[in-house]
C-alpha positions in Angstrom: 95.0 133.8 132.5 95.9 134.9 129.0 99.2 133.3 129.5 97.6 130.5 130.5 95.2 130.0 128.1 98.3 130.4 125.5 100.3 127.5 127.0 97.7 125.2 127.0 96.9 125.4 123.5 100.7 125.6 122.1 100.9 122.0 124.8 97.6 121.2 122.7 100.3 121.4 119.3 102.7 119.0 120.8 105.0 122.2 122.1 106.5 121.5 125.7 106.8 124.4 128.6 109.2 125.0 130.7 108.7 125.6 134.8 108.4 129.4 134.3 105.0 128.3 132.8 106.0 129.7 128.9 106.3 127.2 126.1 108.6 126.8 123.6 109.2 128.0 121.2 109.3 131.2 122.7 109.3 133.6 120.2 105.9 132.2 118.6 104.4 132.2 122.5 105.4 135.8 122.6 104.1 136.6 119.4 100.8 135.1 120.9 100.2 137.1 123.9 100.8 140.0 121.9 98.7 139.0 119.5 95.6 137.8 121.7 96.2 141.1 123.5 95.1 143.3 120.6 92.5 141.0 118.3 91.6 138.6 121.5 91.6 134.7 121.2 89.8 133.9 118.1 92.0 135.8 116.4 95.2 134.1 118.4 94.4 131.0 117.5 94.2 131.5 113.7 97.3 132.9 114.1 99.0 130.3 116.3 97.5 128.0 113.5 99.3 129.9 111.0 102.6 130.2 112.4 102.7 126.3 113.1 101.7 125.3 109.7 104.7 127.8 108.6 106.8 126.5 111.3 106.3 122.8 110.6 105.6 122.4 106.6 104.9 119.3 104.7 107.4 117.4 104.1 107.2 114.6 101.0 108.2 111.5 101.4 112.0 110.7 99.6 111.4 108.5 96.3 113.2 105.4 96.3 116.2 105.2 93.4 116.9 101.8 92.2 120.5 101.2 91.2 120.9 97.4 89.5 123.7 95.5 90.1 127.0 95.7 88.0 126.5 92.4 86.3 123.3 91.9 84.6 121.5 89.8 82.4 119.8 92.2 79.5 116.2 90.6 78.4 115.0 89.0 81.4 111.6 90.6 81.8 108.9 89.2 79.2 106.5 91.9 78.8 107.9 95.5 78.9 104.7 97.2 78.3 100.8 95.6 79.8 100.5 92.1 78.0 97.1 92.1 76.6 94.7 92.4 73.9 92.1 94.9 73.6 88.4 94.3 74.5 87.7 91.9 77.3 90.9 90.5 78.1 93.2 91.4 80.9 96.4 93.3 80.5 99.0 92.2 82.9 102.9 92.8 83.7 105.4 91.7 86.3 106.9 94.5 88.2 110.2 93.2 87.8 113.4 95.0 85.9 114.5 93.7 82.7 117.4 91.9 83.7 117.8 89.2 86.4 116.2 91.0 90.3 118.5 90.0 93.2 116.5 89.5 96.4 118.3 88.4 99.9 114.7 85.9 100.7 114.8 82.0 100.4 111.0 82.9 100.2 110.3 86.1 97.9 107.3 87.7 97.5 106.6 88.0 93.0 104.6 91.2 92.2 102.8 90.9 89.5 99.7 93.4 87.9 96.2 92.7 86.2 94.5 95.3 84.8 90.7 94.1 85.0 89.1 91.4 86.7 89.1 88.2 85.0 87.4 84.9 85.3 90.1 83.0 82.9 92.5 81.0 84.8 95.2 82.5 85.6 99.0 80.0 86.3 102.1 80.8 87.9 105.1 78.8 86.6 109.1 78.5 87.8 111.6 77.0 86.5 115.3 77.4 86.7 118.6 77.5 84.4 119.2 74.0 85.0 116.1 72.2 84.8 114.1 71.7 81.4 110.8 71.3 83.4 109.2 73.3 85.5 110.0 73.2 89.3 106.3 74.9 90.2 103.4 74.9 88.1 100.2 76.2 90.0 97.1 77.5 89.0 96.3 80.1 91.6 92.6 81.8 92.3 91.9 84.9 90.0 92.1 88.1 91.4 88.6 89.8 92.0 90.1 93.0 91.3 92.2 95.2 89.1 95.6 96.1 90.6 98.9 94.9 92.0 98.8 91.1 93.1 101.8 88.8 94.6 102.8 85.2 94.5 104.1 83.8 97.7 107.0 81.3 97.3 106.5 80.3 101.4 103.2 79.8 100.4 104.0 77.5 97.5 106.2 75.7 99.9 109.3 76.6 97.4 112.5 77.5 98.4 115.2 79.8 96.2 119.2 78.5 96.4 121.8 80.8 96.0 123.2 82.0 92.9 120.5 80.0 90.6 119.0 82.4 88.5 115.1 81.7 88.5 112.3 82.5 85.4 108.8 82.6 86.5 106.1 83.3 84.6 102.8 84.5 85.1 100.4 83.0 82.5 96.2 84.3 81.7 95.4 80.9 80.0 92.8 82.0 77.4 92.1 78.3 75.5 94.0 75.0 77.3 94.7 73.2 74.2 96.3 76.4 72.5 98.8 77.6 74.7 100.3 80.2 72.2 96.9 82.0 72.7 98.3 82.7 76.9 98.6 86.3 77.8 102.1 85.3 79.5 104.2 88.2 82.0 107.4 87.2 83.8 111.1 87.7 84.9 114.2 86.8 86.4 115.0 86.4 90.0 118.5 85.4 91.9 119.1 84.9 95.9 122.5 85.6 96.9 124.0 83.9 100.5 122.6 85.6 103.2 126.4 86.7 104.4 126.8 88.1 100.6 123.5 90.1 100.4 124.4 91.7 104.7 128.1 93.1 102.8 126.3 94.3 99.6 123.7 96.2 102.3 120.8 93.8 102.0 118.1 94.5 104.8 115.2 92.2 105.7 113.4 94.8 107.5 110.3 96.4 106.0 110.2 100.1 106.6 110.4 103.5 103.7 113.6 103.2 104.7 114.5 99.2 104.2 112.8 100.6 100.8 115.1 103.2 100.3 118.2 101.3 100.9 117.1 97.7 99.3 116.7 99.9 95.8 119.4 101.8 96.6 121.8 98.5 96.9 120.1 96.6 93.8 117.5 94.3 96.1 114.7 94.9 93.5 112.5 92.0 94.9 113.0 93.2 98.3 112.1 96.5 98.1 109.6 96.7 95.4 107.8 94.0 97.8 108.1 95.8 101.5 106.8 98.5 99.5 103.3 96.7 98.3 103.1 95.5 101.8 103.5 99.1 103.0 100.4 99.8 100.3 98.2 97.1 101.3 98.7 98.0 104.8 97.9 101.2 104.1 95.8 101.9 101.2 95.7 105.7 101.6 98.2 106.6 101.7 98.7 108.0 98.5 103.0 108.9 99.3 103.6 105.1 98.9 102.1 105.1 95.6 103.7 107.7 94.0 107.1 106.1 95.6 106.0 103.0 93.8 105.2 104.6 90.3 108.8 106.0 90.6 110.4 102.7 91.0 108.7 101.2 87.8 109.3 104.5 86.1 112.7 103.8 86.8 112.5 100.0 85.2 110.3 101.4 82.2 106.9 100.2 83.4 105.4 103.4 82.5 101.4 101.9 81.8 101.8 100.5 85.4 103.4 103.4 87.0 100.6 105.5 85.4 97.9 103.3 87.0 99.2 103.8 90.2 99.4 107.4 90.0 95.6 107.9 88.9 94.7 105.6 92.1 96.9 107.9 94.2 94.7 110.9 93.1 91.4 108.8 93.1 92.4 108.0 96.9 91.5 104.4 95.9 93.6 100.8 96.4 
């Protein structure tokens, strides 16, 4: 019965038995019975409890490293620290690097942060290096809350061509008729031909590991936006946000990264 009792609490832990009606592993069944033999089976449990938590530890999640491509524009990012005055304004920042991003997306997701709520309008602008004016200007809704925020170019109904670097600009309009007053964030972005981006190890999957390896093969865009999809489907989990903070550690986006982090430990969004 005590055998029993053994195997159906190690099948409880996810541990299969075999037809001789033991479980693997073996040696931490045996070390059951033996135990539950001399300090009965409260006292097996906390140690079966024990010995799983040894046997299967924690394991933390692998932080994505971003390596940019070989030829890159310096400059591209406006705003390398939170753009913003003190007081009631808004700080915000693109989450880009500063050179030109490469995404493999006709239709990219643009991350963008805001510090604070805001009831200024708030534009999003794109142009490109061959046009003088802008391709999209669009006032879009403020944000009712602090934190990371995305533009969708589907959305828009704009599409990217290939090898046509893009500036867009993200722009906290404080007084229409003076513009210099704008609290403006942006950067660079470039789509290479689908073929192009599959040789270079492009993926349009969005997993921790289509993370991993979109960083990993210069697919800034890609992966920092699977990732804030990952977040928003997921808001607890706080592994995704510290693997987030790395990235724009890894792009100098410190004030960001370090927002991110304190909502990791405040287990908020």
């Amino acid at each position: 019965m005590l055998k029993q009792f053994a195997k159906s609490v190690l099948a409880s832990l996810g541990f299969s038995t075999c037809t001789e009606g033991y479980a693997w592993p073996l040696p931490l069944l045996r070390t059951c019975l033996c135990i539950a033999g001399k300090v009965g089976t409260t006292g097996m449990l906390i140690a079966l409890f024990a010995s799983s938590s040894e046997a299967r530890p924690d394991v933390q999640p692998e932080i994505p490293m971003y390596q940019a491509p070989q030829q890159v524009m310096p400059r591209a990012r406006i705003g390398g620290t939170l753009r913003g005055s003190e007081g009631e304004d808004p700080a915000i920042a693109a989450l880009v690097p500063d050179h030109v991003g490469i995404t493999v997306k006709q239709h990219p997701v643009l991350n963008w942060f805001l510090s604070k709520q805001t009831a200024l309008p708030i534009k999003f602008t794109l142009i490109d290096e061959r046009s003088i004016r802008a391709l999209v200007e669009q006032v879009i809704t403020p944000p009712n809350q602090a934190g990371v925020h995305a533009v969708n170019l589907e959305e828009l109904g704009f599409t990217l061509q290939a090898h046509i670097q893009y500036r867009w600009y993200i722009s906290v309009i404080k007084d229409e008729n003076s513009p210099s007053r704008d609290i403006v964030t942006g950067g660079m972005i470039e789509r290479c031909e689908f073929s192009e981006c599959m040789v270079l190890g492009a993926t349009t999957s969005c997993t921790q590991e289509a993370v991993r390896t979109s960083a990993a093969t210069g697919f800034w865009y890609d992966a920092m936006a699977c990732l804030c999809d990952l977040i928003a489907s997921d808001p607890g989990d706080t592994g995704l946000r510290k693997q987030r903070a790395a990235l724009l550690k890894q792009v100098g986006l410190h004030g960001v990264a370090e927002w991110d982090l304190a909502q990791a430990h405040a287990g908020r969004r």
